[in-house]
C-alpha positions as CSV (number, residue, x, y, z in Angstrom):
1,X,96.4,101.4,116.6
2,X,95.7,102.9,113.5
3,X,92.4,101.7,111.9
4,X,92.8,99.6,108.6
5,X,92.7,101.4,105.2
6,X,90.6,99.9,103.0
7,X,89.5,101.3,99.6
8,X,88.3,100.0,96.3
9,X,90.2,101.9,93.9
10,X,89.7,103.6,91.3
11,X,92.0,105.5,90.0
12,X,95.4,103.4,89.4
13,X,98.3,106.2,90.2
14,X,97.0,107.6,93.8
15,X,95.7,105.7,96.4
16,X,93.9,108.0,99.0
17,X,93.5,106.9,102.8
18,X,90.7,107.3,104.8
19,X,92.8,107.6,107.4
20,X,95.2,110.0,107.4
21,X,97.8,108.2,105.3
22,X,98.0,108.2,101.5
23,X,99.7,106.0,99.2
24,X,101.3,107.6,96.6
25,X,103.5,107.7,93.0
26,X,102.2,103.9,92.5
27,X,104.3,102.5,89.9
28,X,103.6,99.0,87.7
29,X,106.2,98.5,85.0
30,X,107.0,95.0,83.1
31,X,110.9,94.8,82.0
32,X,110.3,95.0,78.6
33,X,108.8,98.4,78.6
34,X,105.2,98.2,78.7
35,X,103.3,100.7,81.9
36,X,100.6,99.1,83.3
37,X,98.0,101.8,84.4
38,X,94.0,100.9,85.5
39,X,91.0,102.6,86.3
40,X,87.7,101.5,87.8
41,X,89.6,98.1,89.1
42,X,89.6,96.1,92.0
43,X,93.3,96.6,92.9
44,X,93.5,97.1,96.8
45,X,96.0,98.4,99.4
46,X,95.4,98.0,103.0
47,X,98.1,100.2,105.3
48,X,98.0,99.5,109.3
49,X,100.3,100.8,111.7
50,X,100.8,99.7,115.0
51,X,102.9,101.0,118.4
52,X,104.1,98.9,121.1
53,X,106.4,99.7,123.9
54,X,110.0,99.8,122.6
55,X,112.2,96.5,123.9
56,X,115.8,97.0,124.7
57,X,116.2,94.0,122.5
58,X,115.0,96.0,119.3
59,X,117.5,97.0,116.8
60,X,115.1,99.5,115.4
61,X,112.1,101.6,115.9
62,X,110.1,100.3,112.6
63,X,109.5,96.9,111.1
64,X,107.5,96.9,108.1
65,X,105.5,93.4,106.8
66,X,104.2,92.8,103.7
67,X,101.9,90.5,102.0
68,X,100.6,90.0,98.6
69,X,97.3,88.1,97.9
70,X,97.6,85.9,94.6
71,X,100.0,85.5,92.5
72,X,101.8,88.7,91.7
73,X,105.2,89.3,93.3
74,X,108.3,87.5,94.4
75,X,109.6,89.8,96.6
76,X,109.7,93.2,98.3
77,X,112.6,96.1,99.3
78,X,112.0,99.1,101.3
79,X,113.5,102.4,102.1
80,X,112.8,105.1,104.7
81,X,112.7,109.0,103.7
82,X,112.9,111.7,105.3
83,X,112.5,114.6,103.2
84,X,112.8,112.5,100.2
85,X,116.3,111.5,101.4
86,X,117.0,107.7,102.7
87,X,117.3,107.2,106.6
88,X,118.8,104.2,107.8
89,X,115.8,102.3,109.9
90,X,117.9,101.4,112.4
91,X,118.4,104.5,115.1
92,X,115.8,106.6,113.5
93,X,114.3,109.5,115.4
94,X,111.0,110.0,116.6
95,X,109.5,112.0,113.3
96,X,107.1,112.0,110.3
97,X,108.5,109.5,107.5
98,X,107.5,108.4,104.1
99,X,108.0,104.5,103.2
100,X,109.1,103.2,99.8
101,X,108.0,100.3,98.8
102,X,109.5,98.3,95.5
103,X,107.9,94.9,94.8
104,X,109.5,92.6,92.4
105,X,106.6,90.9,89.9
106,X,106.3,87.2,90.1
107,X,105.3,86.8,86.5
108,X,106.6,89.0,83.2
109,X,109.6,90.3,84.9
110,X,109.3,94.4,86.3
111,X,107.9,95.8,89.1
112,X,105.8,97.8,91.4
113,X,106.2,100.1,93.6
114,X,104.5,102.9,96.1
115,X,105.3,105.2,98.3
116,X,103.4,105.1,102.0
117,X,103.0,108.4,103.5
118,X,102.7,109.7,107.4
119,X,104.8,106.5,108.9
120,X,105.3,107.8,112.2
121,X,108.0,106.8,115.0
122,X,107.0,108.0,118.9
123,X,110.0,108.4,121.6
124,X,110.6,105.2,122.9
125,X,108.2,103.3,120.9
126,X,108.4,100.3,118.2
127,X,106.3,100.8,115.5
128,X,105.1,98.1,112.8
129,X,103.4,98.9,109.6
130,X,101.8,96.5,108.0
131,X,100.8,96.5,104.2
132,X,98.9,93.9,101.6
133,X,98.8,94.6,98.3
134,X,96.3,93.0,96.4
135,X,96.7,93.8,91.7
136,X,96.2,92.1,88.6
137,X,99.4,90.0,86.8
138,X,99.7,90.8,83.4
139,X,101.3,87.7,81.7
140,X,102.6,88.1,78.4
141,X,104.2,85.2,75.8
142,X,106.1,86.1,72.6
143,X,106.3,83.3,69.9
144,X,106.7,83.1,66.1
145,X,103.8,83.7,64.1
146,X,104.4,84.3,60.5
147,X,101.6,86.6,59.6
148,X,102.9,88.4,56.2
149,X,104.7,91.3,58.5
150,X,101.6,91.5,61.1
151,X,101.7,90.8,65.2
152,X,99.1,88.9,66.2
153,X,97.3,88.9,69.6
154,X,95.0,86.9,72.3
155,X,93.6,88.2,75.2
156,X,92.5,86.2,77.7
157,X,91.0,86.9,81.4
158,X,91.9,84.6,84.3
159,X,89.9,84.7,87.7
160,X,92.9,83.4,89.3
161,X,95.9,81.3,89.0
162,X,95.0,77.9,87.4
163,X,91.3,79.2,86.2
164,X,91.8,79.1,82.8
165,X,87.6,78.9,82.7
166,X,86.5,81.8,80.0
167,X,82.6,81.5,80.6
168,X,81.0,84.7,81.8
169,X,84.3,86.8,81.1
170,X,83.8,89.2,79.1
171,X,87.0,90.9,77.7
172,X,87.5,93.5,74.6
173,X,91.2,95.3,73.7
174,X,91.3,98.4,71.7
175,X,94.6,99.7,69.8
176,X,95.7,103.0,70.0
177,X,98.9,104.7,68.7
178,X,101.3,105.3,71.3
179,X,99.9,108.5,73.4
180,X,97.2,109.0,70.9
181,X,94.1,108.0,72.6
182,X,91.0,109.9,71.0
183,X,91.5,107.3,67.7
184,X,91.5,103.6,67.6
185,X,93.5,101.5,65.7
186,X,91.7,99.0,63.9
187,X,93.1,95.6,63.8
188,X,94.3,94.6,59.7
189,X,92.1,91.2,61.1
190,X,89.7,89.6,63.7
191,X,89.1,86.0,64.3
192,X,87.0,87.0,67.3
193,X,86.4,89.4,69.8
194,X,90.0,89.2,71.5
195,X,91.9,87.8,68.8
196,X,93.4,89.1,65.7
197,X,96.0,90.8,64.3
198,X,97.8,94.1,63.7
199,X,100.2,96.0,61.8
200,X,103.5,95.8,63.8
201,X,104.2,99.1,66.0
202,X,104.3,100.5,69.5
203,X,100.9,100.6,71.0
204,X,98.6,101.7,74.1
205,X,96.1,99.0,74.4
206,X,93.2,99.3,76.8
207,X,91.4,96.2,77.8
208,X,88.2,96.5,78.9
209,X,86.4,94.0,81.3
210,X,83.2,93.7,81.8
211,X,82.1,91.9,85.3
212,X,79.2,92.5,87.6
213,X,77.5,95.5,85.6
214,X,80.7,97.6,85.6
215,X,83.9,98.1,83.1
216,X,87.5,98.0,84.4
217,X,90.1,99.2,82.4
218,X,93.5,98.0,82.3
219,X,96.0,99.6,80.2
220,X,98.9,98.0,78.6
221,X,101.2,101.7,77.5
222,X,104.1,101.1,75.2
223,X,103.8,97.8,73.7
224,X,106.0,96.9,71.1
225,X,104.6,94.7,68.6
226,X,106.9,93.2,66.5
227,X,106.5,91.3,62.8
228,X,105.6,87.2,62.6
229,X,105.4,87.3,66.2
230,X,102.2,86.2,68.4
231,X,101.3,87.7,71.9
232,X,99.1,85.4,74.0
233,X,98.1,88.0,76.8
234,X,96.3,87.2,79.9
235,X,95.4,89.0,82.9
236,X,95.1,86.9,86.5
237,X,92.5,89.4,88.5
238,X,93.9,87.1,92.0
239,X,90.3,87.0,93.0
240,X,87.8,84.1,93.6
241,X,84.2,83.1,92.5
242,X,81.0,84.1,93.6
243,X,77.7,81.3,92.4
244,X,74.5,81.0,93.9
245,X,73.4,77.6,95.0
246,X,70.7,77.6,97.1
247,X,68.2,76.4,94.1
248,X,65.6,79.1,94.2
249,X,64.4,79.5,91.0
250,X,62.6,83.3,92.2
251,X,66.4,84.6,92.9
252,X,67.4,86.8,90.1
253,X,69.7,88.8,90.9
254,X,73.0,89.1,93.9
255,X,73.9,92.6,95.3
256,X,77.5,92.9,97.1
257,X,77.7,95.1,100.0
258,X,80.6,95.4,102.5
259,X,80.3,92.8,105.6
260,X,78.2,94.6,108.2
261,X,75.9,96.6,105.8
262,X,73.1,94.4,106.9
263,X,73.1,95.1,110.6
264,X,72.7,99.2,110.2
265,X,69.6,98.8,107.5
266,X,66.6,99.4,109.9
267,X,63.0,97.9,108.1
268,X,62.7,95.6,105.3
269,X,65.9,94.8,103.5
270,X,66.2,96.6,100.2
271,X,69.4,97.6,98.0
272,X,71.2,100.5,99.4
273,X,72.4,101.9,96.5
274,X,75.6,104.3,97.3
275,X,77.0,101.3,99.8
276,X,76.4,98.8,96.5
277,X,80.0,97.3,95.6
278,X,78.2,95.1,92.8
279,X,76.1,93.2,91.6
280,X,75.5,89.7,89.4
281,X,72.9,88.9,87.2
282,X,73.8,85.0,86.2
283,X,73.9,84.4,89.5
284,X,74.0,80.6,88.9
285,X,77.3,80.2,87.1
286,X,80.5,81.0,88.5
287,X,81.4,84.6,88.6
288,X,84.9,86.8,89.2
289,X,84.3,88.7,92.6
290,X,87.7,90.1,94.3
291,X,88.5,88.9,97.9
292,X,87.0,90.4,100.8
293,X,84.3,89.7,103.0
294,X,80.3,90.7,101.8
295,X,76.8,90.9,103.4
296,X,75.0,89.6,100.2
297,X,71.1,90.7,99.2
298,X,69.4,88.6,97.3
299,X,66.6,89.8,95.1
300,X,63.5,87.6,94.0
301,X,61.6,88.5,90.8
302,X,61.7,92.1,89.9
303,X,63.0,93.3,93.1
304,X,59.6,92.9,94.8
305,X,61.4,91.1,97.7
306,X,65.0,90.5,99.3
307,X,66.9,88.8,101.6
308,X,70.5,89.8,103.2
309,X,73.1,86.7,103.5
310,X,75.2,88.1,105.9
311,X,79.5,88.2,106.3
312,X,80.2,85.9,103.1
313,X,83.9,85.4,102.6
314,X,85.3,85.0,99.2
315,X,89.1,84.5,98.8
316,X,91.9,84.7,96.3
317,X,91.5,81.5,94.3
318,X,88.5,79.9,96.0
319,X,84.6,79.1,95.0
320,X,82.0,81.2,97.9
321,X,78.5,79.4,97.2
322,X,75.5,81.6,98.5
323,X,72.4,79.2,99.6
């Protein structure tokens, strides 16, 4: 069995496997147009393959199963190429394939797709690839606004489906003309940092967010913005919440490390800086952390001491308290 691919991305259109087995020509494209593209993000996939013995009672060699954590799609197709040409599943030859992948989105209607690389079938053998996509879901609502010709706009950032909490979220879109990203548009007005409004036109907005010392970047490419209309924008990062609870007044500070870290630090524990997946300064109101599973250091004072909470599980939707 092929070991699973993990990877926090960041680059949006290539996803690279540690294993052997990229994900390519990654594709997220709402209906009405507008490419969604993002860099320095927490958008995952995880690829596993596995071989069994094939049964005479198996209509093919490959079964593919997907799963998508959060609230993102509502459904998935797939093809099998060989050479970029389809193969039909059923009956296919031991050999080399690639595996497209189309999801359709749960929220503004488009979709997303991928392509998985190196899906191999053996003589005689059933093989079973397994994939979970975890992204972001970009909702978007259009309604009249008269605003003397202008579009307006609000941006909002959601932990997860239903958390509509805005504390600690700190969120900031820039305009630019479509394809024309060295000059920002400045909005015609600003009622705050992610509201305002704009001269109507077709637009590549960047949101930045700002969570756990580090900027992700979410582009919105060709957005139309129309006349007297408003555009209530939100983006659902699918993760969960991170707080500390334990009531230690001397903990400043929460360093994320993958689950396991803790065991191969020999002496004293102590931040390990190039394993570091993040960090959180407020560490006593709720956070956005993406799911996964964490050895957590906990730093007292000035960093003059720490201590490791060890395999720490947050999930899509959920509260993980660290005592």
């Amino acid at each position: 069995m092929k070991k699973l691919f993990y990877l926090f991305l960041f680059q949006s259109f290539v996803y690279l496997s540690l294993q052997g087995q990229p994900v390519s020509d990654f594709t997220y494209k709402l209906d009405n147009g507008i490419i969604v593209k993002t860099e320095h993000c927490w958008n995952q996939v995880w690829v596993q393959q596995d071989y069994a013995p094939l049964q005479t009672t198996d209509k093919s060699p490959l079964s593919v199963s997907t799963r998508t954590l959060g609230d993102l799609t509502a459904g998935s197709s797939f093809k099998l190429l060989l050479a970029g040409k389809e193969v039909k599943m059923q009956g296919a030859a031991p050999g080399t394939y690639n595996l497209k992948l189309v999801f359709k989105l749960s929220g503004k209607p488009g979709t997303l797709g991928f392509v998985v690389e190196n899906v191999v079938i053996k003589p005689k053998t059933r093989t079973t690839v397994t994939i979970t996509l975890y992204n972001y879901q970009m909702a978007i609502t259009e309604a009249p606004a008269p605003s003397k010709g202008l579009a307006s706009f609000d941006y909002k950032i959601n932990r997860f489906k239903g958390n509509t909490d805005q504390s600690n979220n700190l969120c900031v879109p820039t305009f630019y003309m479509k394809g024309q990203h060295d000059k920002a548009v400045t909005p015609a007005e600003s009622s705050s940092k992610t509201a305002g409004k704009i001269k109507a036109g077709t637009y590549d907005v960047l949101i930045s967010i700002a969570i756990s010392d580090q900027t992700q970047k979410v582009w919105l490419e060709n957005f139309t913005m129309k006349p007297d209309v408003n555009y209530a924008i939100s983006t659902n990062l699918n993760g969960g919440v991170i707080v500390y609870t334990g009531g230690n007044k001397d903990i400043k500070n929460m360093h994320l490390y993958p689950s396991g870290t803790s065991v191969k630090q020999t002496g004293n524990p102590a931040p390990i800086k190039n394993l570091e997946l993040g960090n959180y300064s407020n560490i006593t109101s709720a956070s956005a952390c993406p799911p996964g599973a964490y050895d957590i250091l906990l730093a007292y004072g000035n960093g003059n001491k720490y201590e490791w909470k060890k395999n720490l599980v947050v999930k899509t939707g959920s509260r993980t308290e660290v005592k």
